[in-house]
C-alpha positions as CSV (number, residue, x, y, z in Angstrom):
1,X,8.4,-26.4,-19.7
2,X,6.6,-26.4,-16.4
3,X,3.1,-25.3,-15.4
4,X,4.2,-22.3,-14.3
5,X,6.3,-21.5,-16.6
6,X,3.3,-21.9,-19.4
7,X,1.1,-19.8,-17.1
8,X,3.6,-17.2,-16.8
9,X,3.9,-17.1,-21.2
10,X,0.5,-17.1,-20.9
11,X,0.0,-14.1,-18.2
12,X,2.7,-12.1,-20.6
13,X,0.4,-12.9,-23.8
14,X,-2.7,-11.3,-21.8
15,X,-0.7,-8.2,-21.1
16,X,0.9,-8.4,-18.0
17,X,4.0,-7.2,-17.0
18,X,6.9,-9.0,-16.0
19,X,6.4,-7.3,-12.2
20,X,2.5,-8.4,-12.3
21,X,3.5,-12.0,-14.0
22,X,5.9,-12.6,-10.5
23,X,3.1,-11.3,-8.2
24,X,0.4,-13.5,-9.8
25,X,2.2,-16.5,-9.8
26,X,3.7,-15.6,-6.0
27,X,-0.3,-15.6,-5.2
28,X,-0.8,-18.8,-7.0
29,X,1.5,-20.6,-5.1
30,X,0.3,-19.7,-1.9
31,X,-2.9,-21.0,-2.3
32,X,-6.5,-21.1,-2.3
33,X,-6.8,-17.9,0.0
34,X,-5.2,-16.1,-2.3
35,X,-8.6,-17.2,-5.1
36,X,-9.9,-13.7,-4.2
37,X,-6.8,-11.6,-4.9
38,X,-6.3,-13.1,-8.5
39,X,-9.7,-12.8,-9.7
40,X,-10.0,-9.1,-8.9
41,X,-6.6,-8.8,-10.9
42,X,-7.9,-11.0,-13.7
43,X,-11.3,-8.8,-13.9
44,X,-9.0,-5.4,-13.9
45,X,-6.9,-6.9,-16.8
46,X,-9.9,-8.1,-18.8
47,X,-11.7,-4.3,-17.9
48,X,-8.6,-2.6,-19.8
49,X,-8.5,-5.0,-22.3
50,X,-12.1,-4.1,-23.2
51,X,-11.9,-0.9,-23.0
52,X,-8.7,-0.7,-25.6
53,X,-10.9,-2.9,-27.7
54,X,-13.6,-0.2,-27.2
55,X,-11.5,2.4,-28.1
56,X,-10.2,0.8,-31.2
57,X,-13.7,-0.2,-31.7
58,X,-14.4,3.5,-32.0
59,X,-11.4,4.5,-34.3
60,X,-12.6,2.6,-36.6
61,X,-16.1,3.8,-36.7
62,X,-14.8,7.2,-37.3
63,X,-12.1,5.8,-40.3
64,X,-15.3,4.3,-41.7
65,X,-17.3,7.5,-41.2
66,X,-14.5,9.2,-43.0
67,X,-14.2,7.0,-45.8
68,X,-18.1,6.5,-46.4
69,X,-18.0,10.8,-46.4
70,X,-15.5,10.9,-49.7
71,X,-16.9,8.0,-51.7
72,X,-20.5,9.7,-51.2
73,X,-19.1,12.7,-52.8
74,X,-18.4,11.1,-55.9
C-alpha cells in the first residue's frame, strides 16, 4: 500500500468523504502552497468532530440526570 493510499484510509477514518479524501490528496500533491488550504480543512473537520463529541457529551449528561432522578426515588 502506498503513502497515499494509507493517508487516504486514514482521511476516510477521520470522517471524510470520498469527494473531500480526492480533494485533499489532489492539494497534497501539488505542494507546499497548498499547506494553507489543508490546514483550514483539517481545523473544520476537527471543529465538527468536537462538536459531535460535545453533543454526545451532553446526551449523556441528561441519560445520567435521568437515571440519577429514578434511583433517588427509591
Amino acid at each position: 500500500m502506498g503513502d497515499l493510499d494509507k493517508l487516504a484510509g486514514q482521511l476516510g477514518e477521520m470522517g471524510f468523504s470520498k469527494q473531500e479524501t480526492a480533494y485533499y490528496l489532489k492539494l497534497l500533491t501539488a505542494g507546499e502552497g497548498s499547506d494553507p488550504e489543508r490546514l483550514r480543512i483539517l481545523c473544520e473537520k476537527r471543529t465538527a468532530v468536537l462538536d459531535e463529541i460535545h453533543r454526545l457529551e451532553h446526551r449523556i449528561i441528561s441519560m445520567d440526570t435521568l437515571r440519577n432522578e429514578i434511583r433517588n426515588k427509591r
